[in-house]
Structures are given as C-alpha cells and as structure tokens.
N, CA and C of each residue as an Amber inpcrd file, in Angstrom:
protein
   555
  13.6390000 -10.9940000  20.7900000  12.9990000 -12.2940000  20.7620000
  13.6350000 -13.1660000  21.8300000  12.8800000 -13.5070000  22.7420000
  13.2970000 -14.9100000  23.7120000  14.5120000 -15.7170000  23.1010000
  15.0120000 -16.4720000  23.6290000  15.9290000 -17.5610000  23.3060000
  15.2840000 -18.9850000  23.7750000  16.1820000 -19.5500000  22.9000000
  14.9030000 -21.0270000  23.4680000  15.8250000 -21.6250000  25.1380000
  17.3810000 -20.9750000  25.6830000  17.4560000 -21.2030000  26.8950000
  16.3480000 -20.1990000  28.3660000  15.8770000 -18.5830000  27.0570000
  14.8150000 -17.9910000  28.4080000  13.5420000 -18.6370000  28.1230000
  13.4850000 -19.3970000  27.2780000  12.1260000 -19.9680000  27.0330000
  11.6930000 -21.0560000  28.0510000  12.9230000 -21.8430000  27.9230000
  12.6430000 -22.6280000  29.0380000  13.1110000 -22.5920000  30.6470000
  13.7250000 -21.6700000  30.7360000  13.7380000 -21.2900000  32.1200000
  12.3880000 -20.7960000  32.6380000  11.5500000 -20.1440000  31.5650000
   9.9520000 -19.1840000  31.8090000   9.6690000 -20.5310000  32.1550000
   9.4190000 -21.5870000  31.3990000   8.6890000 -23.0690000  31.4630000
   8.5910000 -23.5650000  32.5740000  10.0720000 -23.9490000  33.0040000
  10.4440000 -24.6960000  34.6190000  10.3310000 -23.6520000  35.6120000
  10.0770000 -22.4150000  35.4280000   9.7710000 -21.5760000  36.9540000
   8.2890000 -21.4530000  36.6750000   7.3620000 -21.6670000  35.8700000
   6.1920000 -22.0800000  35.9050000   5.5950000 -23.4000000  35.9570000
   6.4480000 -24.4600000  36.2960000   6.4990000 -25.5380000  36.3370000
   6.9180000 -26.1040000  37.9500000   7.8690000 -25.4720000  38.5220000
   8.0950000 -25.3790000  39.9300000   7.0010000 -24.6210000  40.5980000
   6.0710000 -23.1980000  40.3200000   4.9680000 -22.8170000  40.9130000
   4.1720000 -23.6100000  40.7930000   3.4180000 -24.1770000  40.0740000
   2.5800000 -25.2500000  39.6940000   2.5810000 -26.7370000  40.3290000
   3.9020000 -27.0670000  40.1710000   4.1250000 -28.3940000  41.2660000
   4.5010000 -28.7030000  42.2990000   5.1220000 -27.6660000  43.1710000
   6.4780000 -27.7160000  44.1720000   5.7110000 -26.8200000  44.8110000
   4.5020000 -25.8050000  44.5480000   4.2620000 -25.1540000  45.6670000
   2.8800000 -25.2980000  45.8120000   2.2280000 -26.0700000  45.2540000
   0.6930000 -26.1430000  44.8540000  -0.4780000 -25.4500000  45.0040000
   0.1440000 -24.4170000  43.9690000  -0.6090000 -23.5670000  43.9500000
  -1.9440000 -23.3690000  42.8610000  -1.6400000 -24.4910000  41.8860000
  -2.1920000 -24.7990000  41.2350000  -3.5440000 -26.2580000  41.7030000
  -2.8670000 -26.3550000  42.4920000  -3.9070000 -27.4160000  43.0480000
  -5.2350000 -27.5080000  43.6660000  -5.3800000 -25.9920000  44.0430000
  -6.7280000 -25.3530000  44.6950000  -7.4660000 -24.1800000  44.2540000
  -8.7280000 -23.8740000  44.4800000  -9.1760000 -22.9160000  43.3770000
  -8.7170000 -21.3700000  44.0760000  -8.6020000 -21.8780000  45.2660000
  -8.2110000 -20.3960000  46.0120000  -6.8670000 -20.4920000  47.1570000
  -5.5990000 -20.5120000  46.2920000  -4.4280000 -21.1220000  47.2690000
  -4.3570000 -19.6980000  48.2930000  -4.8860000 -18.5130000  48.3410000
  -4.7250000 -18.3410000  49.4400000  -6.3980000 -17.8930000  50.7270000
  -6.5960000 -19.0920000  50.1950000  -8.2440000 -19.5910000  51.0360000
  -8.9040000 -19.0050000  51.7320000  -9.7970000 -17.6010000  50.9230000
 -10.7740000 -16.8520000  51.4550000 -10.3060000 -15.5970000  51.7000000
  -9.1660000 -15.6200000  51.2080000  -8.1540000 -14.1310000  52.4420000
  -8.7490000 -13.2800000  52.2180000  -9.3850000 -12.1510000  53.0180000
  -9.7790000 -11.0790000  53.5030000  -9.2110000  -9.6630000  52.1900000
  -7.7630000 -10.0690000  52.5580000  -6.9130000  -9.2060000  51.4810000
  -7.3950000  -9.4050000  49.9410000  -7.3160000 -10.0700000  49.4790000
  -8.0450000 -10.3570000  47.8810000  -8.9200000 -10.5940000  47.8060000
  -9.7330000 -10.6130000  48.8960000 -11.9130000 -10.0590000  48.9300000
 -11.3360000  -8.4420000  48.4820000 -10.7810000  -7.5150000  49.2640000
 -10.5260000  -6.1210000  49.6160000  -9.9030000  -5.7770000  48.0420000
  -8.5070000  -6.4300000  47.1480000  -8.4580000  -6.1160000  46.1740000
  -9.6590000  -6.1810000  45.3820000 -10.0730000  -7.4490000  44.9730000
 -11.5500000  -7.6480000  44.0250000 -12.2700000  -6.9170000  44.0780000
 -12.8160000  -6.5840000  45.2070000 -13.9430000  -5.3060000  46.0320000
 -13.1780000  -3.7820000  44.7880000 -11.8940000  -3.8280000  45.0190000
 -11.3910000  -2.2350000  44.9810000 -11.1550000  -2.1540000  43.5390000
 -11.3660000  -3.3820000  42.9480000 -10.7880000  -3.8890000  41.4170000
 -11.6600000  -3.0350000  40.9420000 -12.8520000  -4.4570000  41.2160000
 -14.2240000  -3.6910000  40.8160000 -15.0050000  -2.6290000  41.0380000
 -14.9540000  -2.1400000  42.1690000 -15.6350000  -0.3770000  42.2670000
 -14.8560000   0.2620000  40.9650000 -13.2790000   0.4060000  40.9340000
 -12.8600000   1.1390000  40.1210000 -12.8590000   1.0680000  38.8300000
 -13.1050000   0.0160000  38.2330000 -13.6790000  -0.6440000  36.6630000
 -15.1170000   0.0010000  36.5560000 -16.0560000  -0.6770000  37.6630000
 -17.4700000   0.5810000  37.6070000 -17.4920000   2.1730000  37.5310000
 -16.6920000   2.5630000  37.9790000 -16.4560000   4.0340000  38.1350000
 -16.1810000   4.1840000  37.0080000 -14.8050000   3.8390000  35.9210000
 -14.3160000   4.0950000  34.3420000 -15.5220000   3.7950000  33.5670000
 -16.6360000   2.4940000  33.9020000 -17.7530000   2.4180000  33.0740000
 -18.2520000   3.0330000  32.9640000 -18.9230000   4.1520000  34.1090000
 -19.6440000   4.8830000  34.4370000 -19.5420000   6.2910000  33.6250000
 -18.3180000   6.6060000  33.9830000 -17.9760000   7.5330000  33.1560000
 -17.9220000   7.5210000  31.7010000 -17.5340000   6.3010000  31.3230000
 -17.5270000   6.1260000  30.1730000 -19.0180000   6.8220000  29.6300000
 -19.9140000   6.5500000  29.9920000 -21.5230000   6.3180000  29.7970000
 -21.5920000   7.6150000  29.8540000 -21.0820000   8.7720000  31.0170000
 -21.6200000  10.0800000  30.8170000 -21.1360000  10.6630000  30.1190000
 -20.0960000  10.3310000  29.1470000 -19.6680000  10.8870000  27.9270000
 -20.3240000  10.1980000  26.8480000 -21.0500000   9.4910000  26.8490000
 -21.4600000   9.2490000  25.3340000 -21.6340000   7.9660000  25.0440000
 -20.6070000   6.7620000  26.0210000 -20.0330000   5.1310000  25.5510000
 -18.9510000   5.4990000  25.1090000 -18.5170000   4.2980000  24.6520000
 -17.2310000   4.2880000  24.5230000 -16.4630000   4.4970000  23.2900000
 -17.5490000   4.7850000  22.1600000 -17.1770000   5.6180000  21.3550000
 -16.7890000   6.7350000  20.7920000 -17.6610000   7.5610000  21.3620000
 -17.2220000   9.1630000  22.1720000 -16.0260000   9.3910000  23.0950000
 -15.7310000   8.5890000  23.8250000 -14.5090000   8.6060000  24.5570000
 -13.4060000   8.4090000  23.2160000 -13.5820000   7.3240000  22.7200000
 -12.7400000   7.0420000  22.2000000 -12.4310000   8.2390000  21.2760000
 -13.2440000   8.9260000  20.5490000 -12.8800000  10.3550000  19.6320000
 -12.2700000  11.5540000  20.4240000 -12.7010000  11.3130000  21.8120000
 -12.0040000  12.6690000  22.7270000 -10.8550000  12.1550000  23.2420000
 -10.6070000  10.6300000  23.0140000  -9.2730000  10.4650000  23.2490000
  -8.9650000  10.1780000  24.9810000  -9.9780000   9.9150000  25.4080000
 -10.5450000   9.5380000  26.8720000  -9.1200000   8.1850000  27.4420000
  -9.5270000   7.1920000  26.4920000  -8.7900000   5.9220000  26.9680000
  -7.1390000   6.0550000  26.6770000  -7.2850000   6.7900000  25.4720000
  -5.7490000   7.1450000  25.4390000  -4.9700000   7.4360000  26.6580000
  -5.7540000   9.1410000  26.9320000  -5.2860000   9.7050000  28.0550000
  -5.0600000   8.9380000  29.3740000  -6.1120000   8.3100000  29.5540000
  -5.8790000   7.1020000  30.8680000  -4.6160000   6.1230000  30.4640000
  -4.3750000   5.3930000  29.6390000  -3.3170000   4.4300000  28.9550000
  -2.0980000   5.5480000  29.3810000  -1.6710000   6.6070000  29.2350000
  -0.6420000   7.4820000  28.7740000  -0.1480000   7.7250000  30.5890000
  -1.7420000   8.2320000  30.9220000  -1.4320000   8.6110000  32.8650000
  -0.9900000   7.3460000  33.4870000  -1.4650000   6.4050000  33.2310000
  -1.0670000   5.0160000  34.1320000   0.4210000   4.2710000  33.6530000
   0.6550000   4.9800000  32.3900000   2.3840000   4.2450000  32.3330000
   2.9030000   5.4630000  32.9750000   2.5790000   6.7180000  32.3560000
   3.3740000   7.7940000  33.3180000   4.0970000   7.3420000  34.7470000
   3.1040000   6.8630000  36.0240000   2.3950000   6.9750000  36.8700000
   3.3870000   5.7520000  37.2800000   2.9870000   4.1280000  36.4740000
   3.6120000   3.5290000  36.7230000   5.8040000   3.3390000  36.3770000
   6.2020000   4.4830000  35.6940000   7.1090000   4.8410000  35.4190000
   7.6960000   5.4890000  36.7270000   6.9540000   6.3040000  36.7220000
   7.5600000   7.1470000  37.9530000   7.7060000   6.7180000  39.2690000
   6.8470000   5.4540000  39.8730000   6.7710000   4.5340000  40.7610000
   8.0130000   3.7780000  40.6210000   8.3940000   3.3640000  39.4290000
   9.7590000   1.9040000  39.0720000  11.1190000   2.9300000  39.7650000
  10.4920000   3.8970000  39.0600000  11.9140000   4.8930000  39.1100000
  12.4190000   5.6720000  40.3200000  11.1610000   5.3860000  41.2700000
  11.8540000   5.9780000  42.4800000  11.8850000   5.0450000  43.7730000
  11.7450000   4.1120000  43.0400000  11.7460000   2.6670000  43.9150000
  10.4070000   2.5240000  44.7570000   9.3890000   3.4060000  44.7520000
   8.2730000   3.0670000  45.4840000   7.7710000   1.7200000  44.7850000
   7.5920000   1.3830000  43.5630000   7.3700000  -0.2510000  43.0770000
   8.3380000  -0.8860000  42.7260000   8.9280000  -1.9630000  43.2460000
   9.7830000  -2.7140000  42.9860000   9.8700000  -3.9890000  41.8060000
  10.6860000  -4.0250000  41.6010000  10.1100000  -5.0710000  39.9420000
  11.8270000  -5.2610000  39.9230000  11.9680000  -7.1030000  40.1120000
  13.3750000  -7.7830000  40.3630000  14.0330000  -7.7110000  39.0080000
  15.1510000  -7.3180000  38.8180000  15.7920000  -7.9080000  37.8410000
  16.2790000  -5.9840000  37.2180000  15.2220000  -5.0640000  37.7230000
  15.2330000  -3.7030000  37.1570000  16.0240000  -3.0860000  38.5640000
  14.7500000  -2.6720000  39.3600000  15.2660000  -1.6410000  40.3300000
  15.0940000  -2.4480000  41.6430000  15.1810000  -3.4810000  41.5210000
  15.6180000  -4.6540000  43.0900000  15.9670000  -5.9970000  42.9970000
  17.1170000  -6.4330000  43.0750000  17.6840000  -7.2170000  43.2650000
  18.5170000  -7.9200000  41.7400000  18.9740000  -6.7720000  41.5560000
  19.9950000  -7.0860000  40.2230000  21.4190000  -7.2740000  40.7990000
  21.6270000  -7.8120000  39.9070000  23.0440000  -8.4830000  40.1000000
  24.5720000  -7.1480000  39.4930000  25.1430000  -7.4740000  40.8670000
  26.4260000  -6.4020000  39.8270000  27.0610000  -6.7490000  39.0570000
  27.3030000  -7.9630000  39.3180000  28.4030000  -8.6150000  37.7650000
  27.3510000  -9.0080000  36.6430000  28.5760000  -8.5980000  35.6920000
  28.2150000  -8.8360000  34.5300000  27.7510000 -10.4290000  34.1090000
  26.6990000 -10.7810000  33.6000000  26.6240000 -12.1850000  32.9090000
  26.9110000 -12.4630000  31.1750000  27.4220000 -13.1340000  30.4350000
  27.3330000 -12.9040000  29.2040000  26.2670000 -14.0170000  29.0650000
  25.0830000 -12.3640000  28.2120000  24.1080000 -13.3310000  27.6740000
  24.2150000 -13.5710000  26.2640000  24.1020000 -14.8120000  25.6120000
  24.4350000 -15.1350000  24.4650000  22.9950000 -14.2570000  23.5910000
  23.4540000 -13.3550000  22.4280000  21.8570000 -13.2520000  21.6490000
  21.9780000 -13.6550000  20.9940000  20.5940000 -14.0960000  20.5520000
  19.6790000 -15.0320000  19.8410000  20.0050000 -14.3370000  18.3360000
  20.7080000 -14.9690000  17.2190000  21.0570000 -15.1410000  16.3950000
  20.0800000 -14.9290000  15.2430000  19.4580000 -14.0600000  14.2940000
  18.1370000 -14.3990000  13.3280000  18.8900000 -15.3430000  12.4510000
  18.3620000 -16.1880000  11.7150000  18.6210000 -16.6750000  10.4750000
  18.2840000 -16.1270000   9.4770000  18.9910000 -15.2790000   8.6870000
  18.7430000 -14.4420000   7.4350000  18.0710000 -15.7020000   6.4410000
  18.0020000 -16.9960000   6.1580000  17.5920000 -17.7430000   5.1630000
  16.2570000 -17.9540000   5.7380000  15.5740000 -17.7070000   6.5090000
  14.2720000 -17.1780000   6.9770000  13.4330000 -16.1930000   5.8760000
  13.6140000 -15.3110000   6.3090000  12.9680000 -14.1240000   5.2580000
  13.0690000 -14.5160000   3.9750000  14.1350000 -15.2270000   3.4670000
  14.6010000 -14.9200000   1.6870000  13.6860000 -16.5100000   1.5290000
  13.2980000 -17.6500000   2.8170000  12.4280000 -18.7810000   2.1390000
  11.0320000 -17.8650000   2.0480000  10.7030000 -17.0680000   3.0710000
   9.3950000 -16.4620000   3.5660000   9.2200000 -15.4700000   1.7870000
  10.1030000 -14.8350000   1.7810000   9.6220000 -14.0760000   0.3290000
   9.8710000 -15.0730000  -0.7200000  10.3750000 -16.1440000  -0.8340000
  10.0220000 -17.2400000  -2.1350000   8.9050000 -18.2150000  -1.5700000
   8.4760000 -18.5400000  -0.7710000   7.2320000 -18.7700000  -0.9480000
   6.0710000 -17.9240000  -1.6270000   6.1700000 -16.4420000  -0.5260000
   5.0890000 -15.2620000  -0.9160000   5.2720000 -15.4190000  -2.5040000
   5.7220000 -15.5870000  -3.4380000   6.3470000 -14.9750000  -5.0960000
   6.0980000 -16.6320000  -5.4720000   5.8560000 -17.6900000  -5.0060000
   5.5660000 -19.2670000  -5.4450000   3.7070000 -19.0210000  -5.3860000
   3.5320000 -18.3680000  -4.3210000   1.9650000 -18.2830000  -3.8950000
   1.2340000 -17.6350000  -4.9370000   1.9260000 -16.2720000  -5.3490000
   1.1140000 -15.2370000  -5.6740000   1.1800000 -15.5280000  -7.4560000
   2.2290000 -16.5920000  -7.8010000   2.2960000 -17.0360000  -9.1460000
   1.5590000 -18.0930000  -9.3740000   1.3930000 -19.0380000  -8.4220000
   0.6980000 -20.2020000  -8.2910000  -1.4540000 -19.6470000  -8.4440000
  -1.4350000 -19.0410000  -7.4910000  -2.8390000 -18.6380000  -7.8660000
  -3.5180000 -17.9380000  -8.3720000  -4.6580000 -18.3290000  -9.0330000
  -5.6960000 -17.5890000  -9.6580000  -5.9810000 -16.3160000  -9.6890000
  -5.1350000 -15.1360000  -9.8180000  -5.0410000 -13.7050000  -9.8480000
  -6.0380000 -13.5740000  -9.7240000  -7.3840000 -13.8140000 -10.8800000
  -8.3070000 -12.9660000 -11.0980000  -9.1660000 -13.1210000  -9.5930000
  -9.5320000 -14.2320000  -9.3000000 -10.0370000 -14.7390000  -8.4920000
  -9.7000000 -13.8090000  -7.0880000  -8.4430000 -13.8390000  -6.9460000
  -7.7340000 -12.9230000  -5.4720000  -7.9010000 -11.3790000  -5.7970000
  -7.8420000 -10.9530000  -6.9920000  -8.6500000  -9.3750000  -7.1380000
  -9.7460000  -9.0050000  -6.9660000 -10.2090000 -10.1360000  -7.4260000
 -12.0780000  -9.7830000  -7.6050000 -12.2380000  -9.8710000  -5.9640000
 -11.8380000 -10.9190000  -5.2760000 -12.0770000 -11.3160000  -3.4820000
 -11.3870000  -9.3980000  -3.0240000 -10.5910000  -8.7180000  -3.0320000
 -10.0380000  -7.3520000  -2.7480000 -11.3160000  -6.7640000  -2.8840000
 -11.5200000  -6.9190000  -4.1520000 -12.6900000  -5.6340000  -4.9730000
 -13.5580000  -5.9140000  -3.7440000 -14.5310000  -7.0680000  -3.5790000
 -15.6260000  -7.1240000  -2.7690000 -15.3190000  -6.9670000  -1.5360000
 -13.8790000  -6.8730000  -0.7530000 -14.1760000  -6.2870000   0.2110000
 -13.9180000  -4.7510000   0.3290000 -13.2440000  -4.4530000  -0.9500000
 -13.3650000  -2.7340000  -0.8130000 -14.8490000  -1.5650000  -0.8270000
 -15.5750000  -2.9240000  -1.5290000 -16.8480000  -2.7580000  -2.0740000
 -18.0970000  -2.1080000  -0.7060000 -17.8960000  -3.5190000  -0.2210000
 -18.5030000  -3.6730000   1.4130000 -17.9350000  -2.4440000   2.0750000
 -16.4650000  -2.8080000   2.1090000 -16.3100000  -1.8620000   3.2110000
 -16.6920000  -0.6140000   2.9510000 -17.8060000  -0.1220000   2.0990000
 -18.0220000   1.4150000   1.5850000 -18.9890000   1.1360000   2.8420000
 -19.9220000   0.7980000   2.7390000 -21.4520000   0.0700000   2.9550000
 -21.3990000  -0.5590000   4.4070000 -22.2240000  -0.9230000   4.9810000
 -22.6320000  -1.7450000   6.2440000 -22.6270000  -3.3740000   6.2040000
 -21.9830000  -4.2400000   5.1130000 -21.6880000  -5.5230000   4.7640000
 -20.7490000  -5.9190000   5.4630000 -21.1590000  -7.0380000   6.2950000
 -20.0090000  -8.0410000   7.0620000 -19.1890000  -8.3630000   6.3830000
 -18.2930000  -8.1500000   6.9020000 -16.6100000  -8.0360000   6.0460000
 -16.1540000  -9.2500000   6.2000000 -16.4300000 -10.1590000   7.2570000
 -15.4320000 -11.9060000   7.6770000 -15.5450000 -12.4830000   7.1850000
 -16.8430000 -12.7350000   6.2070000 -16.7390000 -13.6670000   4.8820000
 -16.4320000 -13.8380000   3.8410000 -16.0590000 -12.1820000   4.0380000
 -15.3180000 -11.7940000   2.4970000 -13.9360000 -11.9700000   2.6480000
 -13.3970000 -11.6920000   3.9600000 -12.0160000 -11.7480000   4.4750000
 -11.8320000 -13.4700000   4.0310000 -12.5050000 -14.6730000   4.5350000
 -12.3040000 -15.9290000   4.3830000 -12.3100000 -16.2740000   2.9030000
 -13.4620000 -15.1310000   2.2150000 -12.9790000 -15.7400000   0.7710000
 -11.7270000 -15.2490000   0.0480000 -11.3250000 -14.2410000   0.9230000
  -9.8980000 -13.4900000   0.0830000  -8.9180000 -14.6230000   0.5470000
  -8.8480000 -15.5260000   1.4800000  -8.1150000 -16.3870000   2.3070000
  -8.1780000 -17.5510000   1.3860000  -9.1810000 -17.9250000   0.8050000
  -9.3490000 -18.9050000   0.3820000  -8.7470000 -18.9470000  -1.0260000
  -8.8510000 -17.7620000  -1.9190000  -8.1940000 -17.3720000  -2.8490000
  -7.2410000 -17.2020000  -2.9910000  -6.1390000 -17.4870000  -1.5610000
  -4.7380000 -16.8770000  -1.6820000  -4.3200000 -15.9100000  -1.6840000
  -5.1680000 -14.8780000  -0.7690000  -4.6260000 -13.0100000  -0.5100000
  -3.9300000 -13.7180000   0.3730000  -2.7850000 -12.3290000   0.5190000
  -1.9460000 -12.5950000   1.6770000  -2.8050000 -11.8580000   3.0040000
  -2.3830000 -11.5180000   3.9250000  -3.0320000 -10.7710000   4.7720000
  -3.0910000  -9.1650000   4.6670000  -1.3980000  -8.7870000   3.9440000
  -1.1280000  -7.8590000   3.7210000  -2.0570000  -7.0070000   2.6470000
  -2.4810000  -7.4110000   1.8980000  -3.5440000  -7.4070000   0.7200000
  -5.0060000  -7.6150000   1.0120000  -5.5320000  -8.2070000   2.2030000
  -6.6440000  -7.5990000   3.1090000  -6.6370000  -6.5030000   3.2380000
  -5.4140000  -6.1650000   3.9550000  -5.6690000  -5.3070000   4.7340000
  -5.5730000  -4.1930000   4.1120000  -4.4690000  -3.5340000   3.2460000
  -4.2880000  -3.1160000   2.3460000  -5.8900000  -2.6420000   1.3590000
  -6.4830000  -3.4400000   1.0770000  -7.6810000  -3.1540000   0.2950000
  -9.0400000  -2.2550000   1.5330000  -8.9650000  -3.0860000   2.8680000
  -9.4770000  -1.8410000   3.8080000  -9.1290000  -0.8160000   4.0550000
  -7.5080000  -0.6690000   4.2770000  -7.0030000   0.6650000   3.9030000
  -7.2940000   1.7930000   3.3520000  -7.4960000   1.0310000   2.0410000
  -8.2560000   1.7010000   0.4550000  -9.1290000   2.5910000   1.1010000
 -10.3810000   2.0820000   2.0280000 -11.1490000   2.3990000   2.1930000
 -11.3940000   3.2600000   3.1910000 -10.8830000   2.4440000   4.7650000
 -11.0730000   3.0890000   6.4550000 -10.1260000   3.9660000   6.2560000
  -8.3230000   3.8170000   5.7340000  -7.3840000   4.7690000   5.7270000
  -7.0270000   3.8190000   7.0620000  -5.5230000   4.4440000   7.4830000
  -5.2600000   3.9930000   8.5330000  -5.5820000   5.3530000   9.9890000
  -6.0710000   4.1370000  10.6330000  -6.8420000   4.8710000  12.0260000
  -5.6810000   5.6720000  12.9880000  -5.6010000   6.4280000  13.7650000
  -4.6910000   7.1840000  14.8020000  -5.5880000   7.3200000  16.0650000
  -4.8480000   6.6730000  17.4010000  -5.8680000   7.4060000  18.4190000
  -5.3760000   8.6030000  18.3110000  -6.7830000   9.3060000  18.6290000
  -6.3860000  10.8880000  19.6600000  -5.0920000  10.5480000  20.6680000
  -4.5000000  11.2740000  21.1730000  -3.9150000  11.1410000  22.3720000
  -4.3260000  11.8660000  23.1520000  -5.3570000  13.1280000  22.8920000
  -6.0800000  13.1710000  24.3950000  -5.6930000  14.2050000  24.9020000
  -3.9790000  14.6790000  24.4800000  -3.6970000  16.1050000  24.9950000
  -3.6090000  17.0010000  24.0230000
C-alpha cells in the first residue's frame, strides 16, 4: 500500500507536469507530430487485426473458452518481461537509473484496530437487520440467476436489505460456481 509521503510525491510530480510544463494546457502538446499520427495509425491497425480475428473464431466468446485472450495477456507480459530484463525497455527506478545507495524507506504501518472496528461493525449490521428480509433478497437472486432475469435489481435490493457484498456474491456462487480462465496452453 502507498504511503501518504508516495502519495503525495505521485500528486506534486503530476502537478509540476500539469503546471510547469504545460502540458496540460493544449489538446495536442506535441502539435500534430507526424510520430503519434504513425503510433495511432499502428495502435489502431493492430486493435483491428485482434478484432478481426476475434470474429473468425466465433466473437469473443469463443475466444474466450479457447482461452484466446488469456494466451495473448500471458505472451505480452512474457514478451514485456523479457524486454525489462535485457535492458532493450528501460523503466527508471528498475533497470535504469537506480540509485546505489541504500535509502531507508519507512513502511507504512497497518493499524490492526482497523479490521477488529471493520468486523464489529459487519456483527452490529448483520444483528441490526431484518434477517428474513436479507435471505429472502439471496434466495431471489439465486433464483434468477438459474434463469435469464436481470440480476442489478436484485443485487440493489440485497443492498438495501443489508447483504454484505460477500453474501451477493456468495449466493451467485451458489449458482455460476467460481469462473477460471482457460490459460490457453
């Protein structure tokens, strides 16, 4: 988890791009360039091409059962791994321009009285409301989810009843099971 001193260092070096170099001030700070016509151009052919394909397999549902997008997700960290690692892509702070001395970075501390307010609320909530009411809201979406019934209104009434989220989801569970991509190999 961030610290609230990298939090605001992220802030003021997005705060110095924004004001000090104004780059934010124009819709195209580097005005027309030839070079980012040529990326956009190369963006987009290659997004059309994955669509495309997508389509001669089936859409993107079929891909998704053969495990299509996985495999692409899996080749492009590969790909981009192997680039960091042999210095052909550079990325500061990793494999260009790190520092040899040591810095002591202070870590960010959890507060254990966090969790133990977070589970006495959850146990104030789940005593406080209308049980029957937050079962019956489960039932109907376990119900639906057999069936072709829009599930978001049932989700808002389980919300409204005081399900937790965990207990949404949990009751779709019941039903979808939990999903796995293919991975494709």
């Amino acid at each position: 988890m961030p610290t609230e001193e990298s939090a605001t260092i992220a802030l003021r070096t997005q705060q110095i791009i924004a004001e000090e170099s104004g780059a934010a001030d124009v819709i195209d700070p580097l005005g027309g360039s030839h070079y980012v016509e040529h990326l956009t151009t190369s963006i987009y052919d290659e997004a059309l091409g994955m669509i495309q394909q997508i389509d001669r397999m089936g859409g993107a549902m079929s891909a998704i059962k053969e495990g299509w997008q996985q495999r692409q997700i899996h080749n492009s960290a590969y790909a981009h791994l192997n680039d960091v690692e042999s210095g052909k892509r550079k990325i500061v702070g990793v494999n260009h321009g790190t520092m040899d001395e040591m810095n002591s970075i202070k870590a960010m501390q959890l507060d254990d009285s966090l969790g133990k307010s977070q589970c006495e609320k959850l146990a104030k909530l789940r005593a406080e409301r209308n049980d029957e009411f937050a079962k019956a809201s489960l039932e109907k979406i376990r119900i639906a989810a057999k069936g072709e019934e829009n599930l978001f209104p049932l989700v808002i009434d389980a919300i409204k009843s005081d399900c937790t989220l965990g207990e949404i989801m949990s009751a779709m569970k019941d039903v979808f099971g939990t999903w796995m991509a293919p991975s494709g190999f």
